[in-house]
C-alpha positions in Angstrom: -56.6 -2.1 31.2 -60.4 -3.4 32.0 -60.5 -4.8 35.5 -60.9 -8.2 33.7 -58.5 -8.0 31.6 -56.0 -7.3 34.8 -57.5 -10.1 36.5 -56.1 -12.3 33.6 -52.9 -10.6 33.2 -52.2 -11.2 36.8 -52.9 -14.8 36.7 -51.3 -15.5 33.2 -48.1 -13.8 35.2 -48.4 -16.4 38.4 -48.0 -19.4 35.8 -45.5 -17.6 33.6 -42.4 -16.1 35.8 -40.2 -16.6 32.9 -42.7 -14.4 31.3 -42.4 -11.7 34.1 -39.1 -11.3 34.1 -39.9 -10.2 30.2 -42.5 -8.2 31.3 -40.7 -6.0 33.9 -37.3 -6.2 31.8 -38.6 -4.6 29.1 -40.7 -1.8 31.1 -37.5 -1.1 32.7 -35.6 -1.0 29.8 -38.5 1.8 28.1 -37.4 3.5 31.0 -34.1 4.0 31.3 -34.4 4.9 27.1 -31.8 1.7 26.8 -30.9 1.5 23.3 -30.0 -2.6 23.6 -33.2 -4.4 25.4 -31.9 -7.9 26.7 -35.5 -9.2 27.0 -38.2 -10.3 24.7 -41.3 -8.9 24.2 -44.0 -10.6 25.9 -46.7 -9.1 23.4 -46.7 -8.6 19.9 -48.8 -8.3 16.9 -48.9 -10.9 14.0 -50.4 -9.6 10.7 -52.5 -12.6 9.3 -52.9 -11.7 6.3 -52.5 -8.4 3.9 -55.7 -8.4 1.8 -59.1 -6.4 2.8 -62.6 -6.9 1.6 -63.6 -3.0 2.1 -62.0 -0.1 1.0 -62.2 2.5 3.6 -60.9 6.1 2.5 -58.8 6.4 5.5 -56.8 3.0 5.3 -53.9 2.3 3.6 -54.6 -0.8 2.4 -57.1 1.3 0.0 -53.8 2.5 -1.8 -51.0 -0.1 -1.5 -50.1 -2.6 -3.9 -48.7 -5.4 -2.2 -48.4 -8.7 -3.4 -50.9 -11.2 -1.2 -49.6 -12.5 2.3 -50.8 -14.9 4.5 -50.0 -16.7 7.6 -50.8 -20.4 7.9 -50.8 -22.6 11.4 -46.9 -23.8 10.6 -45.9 -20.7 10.0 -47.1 -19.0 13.0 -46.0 -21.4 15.4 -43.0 -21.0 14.4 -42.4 -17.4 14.9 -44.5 -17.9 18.1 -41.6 -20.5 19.1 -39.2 -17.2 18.2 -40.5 -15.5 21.3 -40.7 -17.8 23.8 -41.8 -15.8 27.1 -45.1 -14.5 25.1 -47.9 -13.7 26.8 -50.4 -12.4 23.9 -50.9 -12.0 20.5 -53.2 -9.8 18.6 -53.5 -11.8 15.7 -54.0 -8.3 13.7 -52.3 -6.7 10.5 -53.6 -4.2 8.4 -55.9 -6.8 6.0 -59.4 -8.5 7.0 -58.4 -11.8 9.5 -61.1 -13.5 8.6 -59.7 -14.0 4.9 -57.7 -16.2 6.1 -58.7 -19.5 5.9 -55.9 -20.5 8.6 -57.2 -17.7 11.1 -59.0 -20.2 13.7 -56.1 -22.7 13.8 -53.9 -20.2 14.6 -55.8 -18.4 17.2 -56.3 -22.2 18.9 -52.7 -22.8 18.3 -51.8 -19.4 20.6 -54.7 -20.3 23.1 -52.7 -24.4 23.4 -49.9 -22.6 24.5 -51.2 -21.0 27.2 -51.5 -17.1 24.9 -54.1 -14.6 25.4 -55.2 -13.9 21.8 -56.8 -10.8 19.8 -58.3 -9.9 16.5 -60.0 -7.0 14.9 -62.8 -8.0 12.0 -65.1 -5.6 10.1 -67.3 -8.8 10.5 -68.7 -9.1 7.1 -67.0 -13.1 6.4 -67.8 -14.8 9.9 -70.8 -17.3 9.3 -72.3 -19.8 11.5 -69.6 -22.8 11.4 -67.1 -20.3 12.2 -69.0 -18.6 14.9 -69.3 -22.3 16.3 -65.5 -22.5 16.0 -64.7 -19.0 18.0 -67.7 -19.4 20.5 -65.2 -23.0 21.9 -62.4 -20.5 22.7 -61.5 -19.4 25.8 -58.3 -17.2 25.9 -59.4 -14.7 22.9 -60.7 -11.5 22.6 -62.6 -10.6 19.3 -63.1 -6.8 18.5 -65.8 -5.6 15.8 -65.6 -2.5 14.1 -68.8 -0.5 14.3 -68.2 2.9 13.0 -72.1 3.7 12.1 -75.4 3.0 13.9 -77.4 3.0 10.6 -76.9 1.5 7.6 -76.1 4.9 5.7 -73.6 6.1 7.5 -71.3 2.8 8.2 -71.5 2.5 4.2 -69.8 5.8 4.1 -67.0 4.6 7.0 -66.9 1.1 5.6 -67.6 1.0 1.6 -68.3 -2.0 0.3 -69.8 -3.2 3.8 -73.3 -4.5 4.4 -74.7 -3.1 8.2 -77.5 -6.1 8.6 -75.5 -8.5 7.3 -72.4 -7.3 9.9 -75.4 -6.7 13.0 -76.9 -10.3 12.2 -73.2 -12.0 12.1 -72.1 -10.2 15.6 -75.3 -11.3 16.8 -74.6 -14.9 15.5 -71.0 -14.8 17.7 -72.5 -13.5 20.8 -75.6 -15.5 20.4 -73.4 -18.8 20.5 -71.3 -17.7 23.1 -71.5 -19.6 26.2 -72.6 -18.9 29.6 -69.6 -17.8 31.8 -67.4 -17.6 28.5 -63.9 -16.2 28.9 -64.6 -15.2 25.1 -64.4 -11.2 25.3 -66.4 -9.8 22.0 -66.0 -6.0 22.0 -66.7 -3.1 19.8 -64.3 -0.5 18.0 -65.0 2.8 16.8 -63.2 5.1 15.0 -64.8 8.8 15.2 -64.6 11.3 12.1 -66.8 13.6 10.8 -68.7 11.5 9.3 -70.1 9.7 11.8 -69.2 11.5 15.5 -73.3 12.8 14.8 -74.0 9.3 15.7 -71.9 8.0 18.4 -74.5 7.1 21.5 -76.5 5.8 18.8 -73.2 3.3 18.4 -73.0 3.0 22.1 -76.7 1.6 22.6 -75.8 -0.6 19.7 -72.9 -2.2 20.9 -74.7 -2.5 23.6 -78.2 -4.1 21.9 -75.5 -6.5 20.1 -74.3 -8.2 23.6 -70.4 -6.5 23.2 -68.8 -6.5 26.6 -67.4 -3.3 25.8 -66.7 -0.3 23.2 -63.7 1.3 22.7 -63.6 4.4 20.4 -60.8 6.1 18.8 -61.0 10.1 18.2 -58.5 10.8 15.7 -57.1 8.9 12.5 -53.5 7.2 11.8 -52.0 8.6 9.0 -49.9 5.3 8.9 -46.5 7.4 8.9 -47.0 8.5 5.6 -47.5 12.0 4.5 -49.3 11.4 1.6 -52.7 9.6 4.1 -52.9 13.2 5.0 -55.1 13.9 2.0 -57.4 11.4 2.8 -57.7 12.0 6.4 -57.3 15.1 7.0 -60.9 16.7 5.7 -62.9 13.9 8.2 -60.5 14.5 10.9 -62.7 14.9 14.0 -61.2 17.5 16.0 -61.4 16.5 19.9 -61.7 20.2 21.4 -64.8 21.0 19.0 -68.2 22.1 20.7 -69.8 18.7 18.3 -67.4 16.3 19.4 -67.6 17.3 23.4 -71.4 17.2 23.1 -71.6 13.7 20.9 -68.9 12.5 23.5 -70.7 13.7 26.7 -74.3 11.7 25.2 -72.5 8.8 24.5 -70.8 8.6 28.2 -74.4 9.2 29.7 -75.6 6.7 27.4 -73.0 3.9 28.3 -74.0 4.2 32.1 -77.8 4.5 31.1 -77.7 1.1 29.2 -75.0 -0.5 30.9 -71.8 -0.8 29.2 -68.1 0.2 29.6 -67.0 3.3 27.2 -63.0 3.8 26.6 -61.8 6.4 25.1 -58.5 4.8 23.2 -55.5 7.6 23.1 -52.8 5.1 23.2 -50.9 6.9 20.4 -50.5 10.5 21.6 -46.9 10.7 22.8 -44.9 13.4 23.5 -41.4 14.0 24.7 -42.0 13.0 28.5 -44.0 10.2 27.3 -42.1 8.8 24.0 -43.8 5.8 22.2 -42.7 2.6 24.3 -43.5 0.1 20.9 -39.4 0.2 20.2 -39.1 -1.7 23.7 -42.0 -3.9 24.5 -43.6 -4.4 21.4 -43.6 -5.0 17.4 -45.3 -6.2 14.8 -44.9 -8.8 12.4 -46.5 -8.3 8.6 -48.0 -11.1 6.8 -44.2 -11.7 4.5 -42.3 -12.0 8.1 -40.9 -8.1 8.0 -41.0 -6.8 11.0 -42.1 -3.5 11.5 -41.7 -1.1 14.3 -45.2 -0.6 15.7 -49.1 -1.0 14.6 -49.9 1.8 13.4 -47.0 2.2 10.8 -48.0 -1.2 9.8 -46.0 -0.9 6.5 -42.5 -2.5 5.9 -42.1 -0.1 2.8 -41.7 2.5 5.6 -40.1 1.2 8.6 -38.4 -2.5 8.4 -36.4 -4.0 10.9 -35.7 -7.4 9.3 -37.7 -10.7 8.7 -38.6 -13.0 10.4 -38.5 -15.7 7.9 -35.0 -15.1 7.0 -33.4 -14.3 10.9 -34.2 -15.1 14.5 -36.4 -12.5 15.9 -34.0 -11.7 18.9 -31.2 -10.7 16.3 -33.6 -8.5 14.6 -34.7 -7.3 18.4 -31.3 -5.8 19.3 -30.4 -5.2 15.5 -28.3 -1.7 14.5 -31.4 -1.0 13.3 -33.4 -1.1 16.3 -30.9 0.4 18.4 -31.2 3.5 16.4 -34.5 3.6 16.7 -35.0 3.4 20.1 -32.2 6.3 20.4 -33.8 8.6 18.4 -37.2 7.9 19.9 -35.5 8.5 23.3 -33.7 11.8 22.4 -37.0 13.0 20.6 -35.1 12.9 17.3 -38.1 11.2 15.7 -38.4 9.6 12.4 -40.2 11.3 10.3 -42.8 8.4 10.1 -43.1 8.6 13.7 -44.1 12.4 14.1 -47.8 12.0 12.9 -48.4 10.2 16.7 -46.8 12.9 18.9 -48.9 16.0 20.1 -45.0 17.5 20.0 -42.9 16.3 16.5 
């Protein structure tokens, strides 16, 4: 957690007790391995929508055929008023936010109730109104990918993408950002083979671009599903190479030479000591209302725990099927759809 991120989270705490009580509940109930958690989560994800502009060889929304989603304002406050001692919301699924028409509403809906509020964008849609929009927020965090420093390689990462038209639009944002903004704007980068060569080049850039941060993931979900392997597996970077150590060690030396924070996102290697806590203080919510047990399954046809739109999210909470999970996931009798993020299946 970035120091200014804590600073927020210690503050949001202070005017939400009800929403401590959540906080430390659930934490205690991850561990102690408790298969019933009598506390609500006080994060959570909220897919806005299903649908993607790109078609990146290493998602899964490349190869799914699901029948359109989206979230409007109604709608989402009324799952919000599901959970009532929430603290944030990434406002995240597995489809492009910004293809939702409904997307600012909802993030100024979470922010008028007091919610810190996230999104990821591949930043091709934003244009100026709606950088006017996002630059009056105050409680939101808006993430960019940037998986390429040159035009050539982020079309291979991101097919169907446009670099200058995705550099001039996050220069747009930050450019109407205001002075003393609590609007975070950060970068995210997801390493593989074809683009680890260039990875302090991404660094200055995110940098050049006025991002507050870069984050950068070194390995690639394989959503749960066995058959993503194929299409992830040959641009897998692997972390203990001689290219990746080198590409890494630049790119660290670059982030203090320019000024800017580089994290190095591992959030989803568990192992038996350290079992994936998402069964007991988090989940996500697709686009249709199923809830699903964590981000990067992200896929109801794999893992669904009810919906939303059809029961009360604290039934579905402490649901058989939940209960199960969390069992399993605290014996280290994992799902198979769970393996994929444990250095230890």
């Amino acid at each position: 957690m970035l120091l200014k991120d804590l600073k927020f989270f210690i503050k949001d705490l202070a005017l939400k007790p009800r929403a401590g009580i959540d906080w430390v509940g659930t934490r205690l109930a991850y561990a102690k391995r408790w298969k019933k958690v009598p506390w609500l989560p006080v994060a959570i994800d909220i897919e806005p929508n299903n649908t993607c502009n790109f078609k990146c060889s290493h998602c899964q929304v490349t190869y799914w055929d699901k029948k359109p989603a989206y979230f409007d304002r109604a709608t989402f406050i009324k799952v919000l008023e599901q959970i009532p001692n929430l603290m944030k919301v990434k406002l995240q699924g597995m489809g492009e936010p910004f293809l939702n028409k409904q997307l600012i509403p909802m993030l100024q809906a979470g922010e008028e109730r007091g919610l810190r509020m996230h999104f990821h964008t591949n930043g091709s849609v934003c244009d100026a109104d709606r950088a006017k929009q996002l630059a009056q927020l105050n409680r939101t965090q808006i993430t960019y990918s940037i998986d390429g420093a040159t035009a050539e390689t982020f079309a291979q990462m991101r097919p169907g993408s446009r670099f200058n038209k995705i550099v001039e639009n996050v220069r747009m944002l930050v450019g109407e950002r205001k002075p003393n903004s609590n609007l975070l704007v950060s970068a995210w980068t997801v390493i593989t083979q074809k683009n680890v060569h260039e990875l302090p080049q991404i660094v200055e850039l995110s940098k050049n671009l006025g991002l507050d941060y870069i984050s950068i993931q070194p390995y690639l979900s394989s959503w749960g599903k066995d058959e993503m392997l194929s299409h992830t597996d040959d641009i897998q970077v692997t972390t203990e190479s001689d290219t990746f150590a080198t590409q890494l060690a630049t790119a660290q030396a670059t982030a203090t030479e320019v000024g800017i924070k580089l994290v190095i996102n591992e959030s989803t290697r568990f192992c038996r000591e350290k079992p994936c806590p998402w069964p007991w203080k988090s989940a996500y919510i697709a686009a249709n209302g199923d809830v699903v047990p964590c981000c990067v399954v992200a896929d109801a046809d794999v893992a669904n725990m009810g919906n939303v739109f059809e029961q009360e999210f604290k039934e579905i909470w402490n649901s058989e099927a939940y209960q199960q999970l969390r069992e399993r996931i605290g014996t280290h009798d994992l799902p198979d759809y769970c393996k994929h993020c444990y250095i230890d299946p």
